[in-house]
FITI-46429 format. One line per field, with one value per residue: y, z, x of N, C-alpha, C in turn; residue number from 1. Coordinates in steps of 0.2 Angstrom, whole numbers. Each point is the difference from the previous one (the first is absolute). Layout:
N
npy <- Y/...
npz <- Z/...
npx <- X/...
capy <- Y/...
capz <- Z/...
capx <- X/...
cpy <- Y/...
cpz <- Z/...
cpx <- X/...
k <- NUM/...
This chain:
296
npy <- 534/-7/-3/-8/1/4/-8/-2/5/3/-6/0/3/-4/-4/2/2/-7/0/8/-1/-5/3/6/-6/-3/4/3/-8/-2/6/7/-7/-3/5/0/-4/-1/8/1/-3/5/7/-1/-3/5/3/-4/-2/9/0/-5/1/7/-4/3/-5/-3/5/-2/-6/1/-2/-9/1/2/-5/-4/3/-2/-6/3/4/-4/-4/-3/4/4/-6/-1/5/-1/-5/3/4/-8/1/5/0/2/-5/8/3/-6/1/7/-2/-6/5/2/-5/2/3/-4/-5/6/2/-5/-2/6/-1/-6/0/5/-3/1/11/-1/8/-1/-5/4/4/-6/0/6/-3/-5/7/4/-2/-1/5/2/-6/1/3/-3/-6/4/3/-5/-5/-4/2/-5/6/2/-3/-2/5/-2/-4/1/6/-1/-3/7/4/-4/1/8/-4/0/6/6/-1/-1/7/-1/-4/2/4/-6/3/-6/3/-7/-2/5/0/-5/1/8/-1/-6/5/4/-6/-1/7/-1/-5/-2/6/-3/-6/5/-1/-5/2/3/1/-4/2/3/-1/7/0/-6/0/5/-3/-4/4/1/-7/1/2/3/-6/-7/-1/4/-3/-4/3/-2/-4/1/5/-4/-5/2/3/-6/0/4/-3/-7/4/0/-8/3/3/-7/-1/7/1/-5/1/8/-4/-5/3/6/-8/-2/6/3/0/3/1/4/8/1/-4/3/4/-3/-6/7/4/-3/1/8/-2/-4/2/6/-2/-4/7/-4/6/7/3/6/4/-2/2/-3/-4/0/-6/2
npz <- 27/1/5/1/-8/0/0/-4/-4/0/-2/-1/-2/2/-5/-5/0/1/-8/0/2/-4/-4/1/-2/-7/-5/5/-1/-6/0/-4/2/6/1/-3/2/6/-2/-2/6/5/-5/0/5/0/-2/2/5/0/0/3/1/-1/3/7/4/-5/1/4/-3/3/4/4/-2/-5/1/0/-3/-3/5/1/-7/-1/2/-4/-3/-5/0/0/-7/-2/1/-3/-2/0/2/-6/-8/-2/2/1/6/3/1/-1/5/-1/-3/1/0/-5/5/4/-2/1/5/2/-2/0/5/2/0/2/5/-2/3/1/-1/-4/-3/-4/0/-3/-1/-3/-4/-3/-1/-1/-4/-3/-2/-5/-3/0/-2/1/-3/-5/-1/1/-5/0/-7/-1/-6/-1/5/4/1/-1/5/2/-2/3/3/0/1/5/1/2/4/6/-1/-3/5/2/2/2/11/3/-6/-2/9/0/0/0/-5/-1/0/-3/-4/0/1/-8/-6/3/1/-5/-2/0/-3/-6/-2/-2/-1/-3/-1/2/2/5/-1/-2/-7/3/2/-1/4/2/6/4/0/-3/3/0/4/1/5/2/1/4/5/4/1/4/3/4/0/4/3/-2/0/7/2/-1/0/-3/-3/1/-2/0/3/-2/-5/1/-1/-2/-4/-2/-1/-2/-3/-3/0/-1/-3/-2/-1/-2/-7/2/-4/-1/2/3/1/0/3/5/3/-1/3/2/2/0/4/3/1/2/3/2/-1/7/0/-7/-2/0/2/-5/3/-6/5/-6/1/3
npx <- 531/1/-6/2/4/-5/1/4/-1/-7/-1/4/-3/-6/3/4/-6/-4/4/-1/-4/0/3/-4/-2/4/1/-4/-4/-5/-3/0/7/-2/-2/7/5/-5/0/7/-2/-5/2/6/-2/-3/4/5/-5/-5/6/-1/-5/4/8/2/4/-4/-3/3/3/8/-5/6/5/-6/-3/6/2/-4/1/5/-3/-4/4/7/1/-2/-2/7/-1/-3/1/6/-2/-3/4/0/0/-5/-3/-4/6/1/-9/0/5/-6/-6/6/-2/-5/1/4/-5/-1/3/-1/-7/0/1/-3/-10/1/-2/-6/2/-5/-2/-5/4/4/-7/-2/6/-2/-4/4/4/-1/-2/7/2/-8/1/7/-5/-7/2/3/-7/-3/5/-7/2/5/-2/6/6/-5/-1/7/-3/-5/4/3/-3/-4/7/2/-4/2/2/-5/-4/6/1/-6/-2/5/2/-3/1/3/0/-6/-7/-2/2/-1/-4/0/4/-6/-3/1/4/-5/-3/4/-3/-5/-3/9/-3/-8/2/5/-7/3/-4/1/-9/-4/1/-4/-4/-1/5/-3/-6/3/3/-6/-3/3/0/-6/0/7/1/0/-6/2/7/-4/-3/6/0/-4/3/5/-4/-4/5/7/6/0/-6/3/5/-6/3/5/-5/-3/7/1/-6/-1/10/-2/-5/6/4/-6/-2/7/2/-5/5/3/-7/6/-2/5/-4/-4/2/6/-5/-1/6/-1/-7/0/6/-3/-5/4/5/-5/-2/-2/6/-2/4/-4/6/2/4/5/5/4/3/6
capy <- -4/-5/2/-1/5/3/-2/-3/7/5/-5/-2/9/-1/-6/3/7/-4/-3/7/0/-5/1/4/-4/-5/1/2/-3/-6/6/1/-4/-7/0/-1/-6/-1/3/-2/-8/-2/1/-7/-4/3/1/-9/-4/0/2/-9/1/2/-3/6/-1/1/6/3/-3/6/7/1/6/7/2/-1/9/3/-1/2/7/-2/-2/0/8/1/-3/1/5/-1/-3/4/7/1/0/9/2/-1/-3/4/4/-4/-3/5/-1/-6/3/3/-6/3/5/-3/-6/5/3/-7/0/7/-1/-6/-4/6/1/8/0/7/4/-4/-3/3/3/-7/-3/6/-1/-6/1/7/-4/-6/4/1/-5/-1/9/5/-6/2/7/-3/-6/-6/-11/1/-1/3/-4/-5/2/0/-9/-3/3/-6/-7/3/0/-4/-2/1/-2/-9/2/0/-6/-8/1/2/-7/-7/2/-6/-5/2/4/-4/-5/6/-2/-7/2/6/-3/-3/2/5/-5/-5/3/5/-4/-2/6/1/-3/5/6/-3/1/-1/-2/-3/5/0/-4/4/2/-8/2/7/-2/-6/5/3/-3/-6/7/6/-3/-6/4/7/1/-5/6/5/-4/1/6/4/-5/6/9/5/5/7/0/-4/1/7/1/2/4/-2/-5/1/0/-6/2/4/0/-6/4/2/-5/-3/1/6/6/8/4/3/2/0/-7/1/4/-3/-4/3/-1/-7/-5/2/0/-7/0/3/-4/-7/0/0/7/0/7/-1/1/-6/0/-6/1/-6/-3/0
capz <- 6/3/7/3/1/4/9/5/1/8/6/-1/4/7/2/2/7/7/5/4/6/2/2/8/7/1/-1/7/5/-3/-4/-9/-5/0/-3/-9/-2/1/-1/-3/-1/-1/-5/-4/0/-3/-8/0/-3/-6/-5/-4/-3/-7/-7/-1/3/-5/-2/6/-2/-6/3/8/1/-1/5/8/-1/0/6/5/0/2/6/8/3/1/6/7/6/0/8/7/-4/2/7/3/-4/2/-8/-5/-4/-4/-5/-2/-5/-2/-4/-3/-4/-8/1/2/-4/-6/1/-2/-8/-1/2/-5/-10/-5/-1/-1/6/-3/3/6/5/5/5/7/5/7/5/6/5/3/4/6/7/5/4/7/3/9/4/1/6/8/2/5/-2/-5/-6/-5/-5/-2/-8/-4/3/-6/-7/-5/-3/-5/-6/0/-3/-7/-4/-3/-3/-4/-4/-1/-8/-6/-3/2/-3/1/6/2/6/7/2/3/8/3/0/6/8/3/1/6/6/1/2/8/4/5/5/8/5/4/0/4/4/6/5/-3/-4/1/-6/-3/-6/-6/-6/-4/-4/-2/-3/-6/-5/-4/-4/-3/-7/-3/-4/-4/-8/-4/-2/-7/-8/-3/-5/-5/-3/-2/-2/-3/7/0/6/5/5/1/5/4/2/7/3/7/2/4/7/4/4/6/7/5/1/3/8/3/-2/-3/-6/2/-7/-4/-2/-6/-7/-6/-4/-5/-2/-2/-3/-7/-4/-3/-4/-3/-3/-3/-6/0/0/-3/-1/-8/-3/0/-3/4/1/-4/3/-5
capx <- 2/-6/0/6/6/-2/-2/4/4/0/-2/8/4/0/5/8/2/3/6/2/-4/6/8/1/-3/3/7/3/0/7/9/0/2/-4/-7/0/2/-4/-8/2/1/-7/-3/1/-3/-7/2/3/-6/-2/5/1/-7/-2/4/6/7/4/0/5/4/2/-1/-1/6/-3/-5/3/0/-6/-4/4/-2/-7/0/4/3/-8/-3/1/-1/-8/0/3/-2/-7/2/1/-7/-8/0/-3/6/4/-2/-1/5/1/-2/2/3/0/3/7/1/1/6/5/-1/2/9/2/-2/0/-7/0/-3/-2/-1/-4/4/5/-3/-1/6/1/-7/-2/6/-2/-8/1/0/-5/-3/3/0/-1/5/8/0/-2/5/0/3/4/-2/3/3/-8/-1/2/3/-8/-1/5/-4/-4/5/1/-6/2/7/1/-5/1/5/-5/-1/6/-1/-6/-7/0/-3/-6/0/0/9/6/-2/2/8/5/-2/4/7/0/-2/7/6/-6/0/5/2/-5/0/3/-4/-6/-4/1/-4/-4/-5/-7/-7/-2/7/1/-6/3/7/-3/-4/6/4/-4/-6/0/7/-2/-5/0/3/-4/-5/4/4/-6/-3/4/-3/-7/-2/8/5/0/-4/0/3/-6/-3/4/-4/-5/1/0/-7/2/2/-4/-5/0/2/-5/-5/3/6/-2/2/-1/2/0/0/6/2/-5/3/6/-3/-4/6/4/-4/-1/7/1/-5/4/7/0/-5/-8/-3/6/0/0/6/2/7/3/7/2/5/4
cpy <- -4/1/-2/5/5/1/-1/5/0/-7/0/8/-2/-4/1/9/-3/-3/1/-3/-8/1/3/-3/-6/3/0/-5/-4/3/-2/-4/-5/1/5/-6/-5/-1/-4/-9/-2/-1/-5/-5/0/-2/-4/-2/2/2/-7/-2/2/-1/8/-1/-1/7/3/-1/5/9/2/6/7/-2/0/8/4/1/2/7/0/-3/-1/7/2/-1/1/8/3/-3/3/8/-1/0/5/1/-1/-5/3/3/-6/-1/5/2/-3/1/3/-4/0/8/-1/-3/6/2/-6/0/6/-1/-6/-2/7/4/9/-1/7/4/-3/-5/3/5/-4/-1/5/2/-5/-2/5/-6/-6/8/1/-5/-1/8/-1/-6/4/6/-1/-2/-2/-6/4/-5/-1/-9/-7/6/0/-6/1/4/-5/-5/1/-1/-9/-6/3/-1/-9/0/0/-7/-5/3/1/-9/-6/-1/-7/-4/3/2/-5/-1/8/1/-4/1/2/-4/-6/1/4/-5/-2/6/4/-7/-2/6/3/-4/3/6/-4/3/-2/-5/-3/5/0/-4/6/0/-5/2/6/-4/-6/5/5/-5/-4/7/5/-1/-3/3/5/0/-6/6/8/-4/-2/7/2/-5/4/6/0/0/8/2/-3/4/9/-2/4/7/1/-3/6/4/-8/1/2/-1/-8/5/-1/-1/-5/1/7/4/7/3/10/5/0/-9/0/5/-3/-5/1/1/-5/-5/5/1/-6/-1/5/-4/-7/4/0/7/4/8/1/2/-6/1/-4/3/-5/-1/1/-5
cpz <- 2/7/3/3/4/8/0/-1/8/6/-3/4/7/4/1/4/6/2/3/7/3/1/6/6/2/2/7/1/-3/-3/-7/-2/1/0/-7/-2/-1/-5/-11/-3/-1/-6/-5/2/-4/-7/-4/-6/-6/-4/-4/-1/-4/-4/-3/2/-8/-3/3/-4/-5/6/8/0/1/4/7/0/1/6/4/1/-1/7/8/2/3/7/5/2/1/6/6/-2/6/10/4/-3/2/-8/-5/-3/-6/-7/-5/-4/-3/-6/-6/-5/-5/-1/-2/-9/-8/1/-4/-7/-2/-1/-5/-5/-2/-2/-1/7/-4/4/8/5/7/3/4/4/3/5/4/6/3/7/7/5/4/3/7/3/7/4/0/3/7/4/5/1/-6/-6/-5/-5/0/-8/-3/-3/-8/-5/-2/0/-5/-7/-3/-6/-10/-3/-3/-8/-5/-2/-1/-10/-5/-3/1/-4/-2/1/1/10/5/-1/2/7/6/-1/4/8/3/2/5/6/0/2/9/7/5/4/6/4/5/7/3/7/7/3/-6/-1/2/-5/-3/-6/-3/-8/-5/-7/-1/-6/-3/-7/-4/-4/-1/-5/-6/-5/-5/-7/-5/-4/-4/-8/-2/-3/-1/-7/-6/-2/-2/7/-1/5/5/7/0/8/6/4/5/7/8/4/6/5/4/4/5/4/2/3/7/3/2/-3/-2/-5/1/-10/-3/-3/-6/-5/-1/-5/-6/-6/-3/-6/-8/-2/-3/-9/-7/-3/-4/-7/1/0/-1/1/-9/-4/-3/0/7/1/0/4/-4/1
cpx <- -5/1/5/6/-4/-2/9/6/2/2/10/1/-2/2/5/-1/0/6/4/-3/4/4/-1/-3/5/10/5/3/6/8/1/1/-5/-7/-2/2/-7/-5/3/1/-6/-3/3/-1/-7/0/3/-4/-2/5/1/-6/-2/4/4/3/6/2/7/5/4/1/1/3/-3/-6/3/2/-5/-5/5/-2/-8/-3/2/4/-8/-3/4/2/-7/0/3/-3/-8/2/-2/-6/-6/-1/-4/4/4/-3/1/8/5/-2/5/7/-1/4/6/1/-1/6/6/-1/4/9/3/0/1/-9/-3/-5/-6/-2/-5/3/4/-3/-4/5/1/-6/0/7/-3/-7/5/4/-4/-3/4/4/0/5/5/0/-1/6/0/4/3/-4/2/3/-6/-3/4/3/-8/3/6/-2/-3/4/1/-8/1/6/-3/-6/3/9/-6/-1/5/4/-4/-8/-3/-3/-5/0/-1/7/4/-6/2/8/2/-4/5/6/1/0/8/6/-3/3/5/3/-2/5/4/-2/-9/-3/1/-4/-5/-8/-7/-4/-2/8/1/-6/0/6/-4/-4/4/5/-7/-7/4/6/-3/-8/0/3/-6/-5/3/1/-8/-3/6/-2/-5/2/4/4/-2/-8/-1/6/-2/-2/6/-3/-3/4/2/-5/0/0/1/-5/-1/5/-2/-5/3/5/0/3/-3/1/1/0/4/2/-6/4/4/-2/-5/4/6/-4/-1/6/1/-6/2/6/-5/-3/-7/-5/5/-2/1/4/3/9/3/7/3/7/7/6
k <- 1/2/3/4/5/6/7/8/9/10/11/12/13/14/15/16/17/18/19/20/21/22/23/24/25/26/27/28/29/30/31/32/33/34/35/36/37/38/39/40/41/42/43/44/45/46/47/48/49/50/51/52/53/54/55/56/57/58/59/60/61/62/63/64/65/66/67/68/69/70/71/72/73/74/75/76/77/78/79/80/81/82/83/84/85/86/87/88/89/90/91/92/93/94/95/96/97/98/99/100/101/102/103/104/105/106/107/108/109/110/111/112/113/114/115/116/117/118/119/120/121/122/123/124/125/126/127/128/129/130/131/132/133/134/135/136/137/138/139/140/141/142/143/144/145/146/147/148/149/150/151/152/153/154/155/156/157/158/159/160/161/162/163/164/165/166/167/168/169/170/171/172/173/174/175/176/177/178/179/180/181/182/183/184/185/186/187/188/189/190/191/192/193/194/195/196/197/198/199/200/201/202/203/204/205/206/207/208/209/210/211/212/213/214/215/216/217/218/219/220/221/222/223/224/225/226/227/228/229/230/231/232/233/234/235/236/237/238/239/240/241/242/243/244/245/246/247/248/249/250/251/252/253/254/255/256/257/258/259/260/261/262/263/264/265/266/267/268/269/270/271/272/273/274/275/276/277/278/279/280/281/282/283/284/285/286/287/288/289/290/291/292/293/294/295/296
């Protein structure tokens, strides 16, 4: 591996764990739908450009249909309850089971393409469910706030990303990775947008919730997926999305930097848990038994 890949690994995990931290500083103000619409039009505007620079708008051609498909489960569901889920959440919690998206995207491969789950696998998906109890243990023993449907608002979104993962790999294997970038942002802006209007804001957004939703649509969208289609260039996708690993170390810790969040133990042990269920289900650490359970 050349240094690059290895600076802009860790530098993508800490770019997407802060856009937990936007979403929780801006989402209040503007409400789920317009400060996703938003954070959605920005990054196609972003993206526009280099998608016709490098002469992949012709790539699309043949595919509005399944990417307009496609971006509804990668982006416009997703986001907005990720948007509304970070209301209540602390963005470390959100980042952590946001984590569990290889988790979800084996269960779909499993159910649909007929994929095999091995023994390794399915003692990850028990590890990384057992880990989102314990992450939100001492919140549902305390009951300060209702927790329950905000976790279950990100594990669907969660589910939601595995659905878009394994239909991009079954019909969109075609389209290179900026034009299905550039596809799902902009098919999310046409269908986020004429709905915000719905759902506009009583009183005009702070300069922190503007800059929170600028910095989300151009560094945690727009950039970010630039630096991803770079080391999926460099490493392959199979290690390039190894940065799921770090993304809620991130999180965790711009909480704590920047809104005072508290890491409680039971939020290390579920994320200890969550993280070696995932590392378990994608393969990246196996148990040695090798016996599969084959789909019928």
């Amino acid at each position: 591996m050349t240094v690059r890949p290895l600076i802009e690994l860790p530098l993508l995990a800490a770019i997407w764990g802060a856009s937990f931290i936007f979403m929780k500083l801006g989402g209040a103000e503007f409400g789920p739908f317009l400060f996703m619409a938003i954070r959605t039009l920005i990054a196609s505007v972003f993206l526009l450009p280099l998608l016709l620079l490098n002469k992949q708008h012709l790539n699309l051609n043949g595919y509005y249909v399944k990417i307009f498909i496609m971006a509804m489960f990668s982006t416009a569901i997703p986001f907005i309850l990720f948007g509304w889920a970070t209301l209540t959440l602390t963005a470390g919690i959100t980042s952590v089971l946001n984590a569990t998206t290889p988790m979800f995207g084996a269960i779909v491969a499993f159910l649909w393409l007929k994929d095999k789950l091995s023994l390794s696998a399915v003692f990850g998906l028990i590890l990384g469910f057992i880990g989102v109890y314990f992450l939100m243990y001492d919140k549902l023993v305390i009951a300060q706030e209702d927790v329950i449907l905000p976790t279950l608002a990100v594990m669907l979104a969660s589910l939601c990303y595995g659905i878009s993962a394994n239909f991009t790999k079954r019909y969109l294997t075609g389209v290179k990775p900026l034009a299905l970038a550039t596809g799902s942002q902009v098919s999310a802006t046409l269908v986020l947008l004429p709905i915000s209007l719905f759902f506009l804001p009583e009183t005009i957004p702070s300069d922190s919730a503007m800059l929170s939703v600028l910095l989300l649509g151009i560094l945690c969208t727009g950039i970010a997926y630039v630096i991803f289609f770079r080391l999926i260039t460099f490493l392959g996708p199979t290690k390039a999305i190894s940065v799921t690993y770090l993304i809620p170390v991130f999180g965790l810790f711009w909480g704590v930097i920047f809104l005072n969040e508290i890491i409680t133990s039971w939020m290390m042990l579920g994320c200890g848990f969550v993280l070696s269920g995932v590392a378990l289900t994608t393969g990246a650490v196996k148990l040695r038994k090798k016996t599969t359970i084959t789909q019928f």
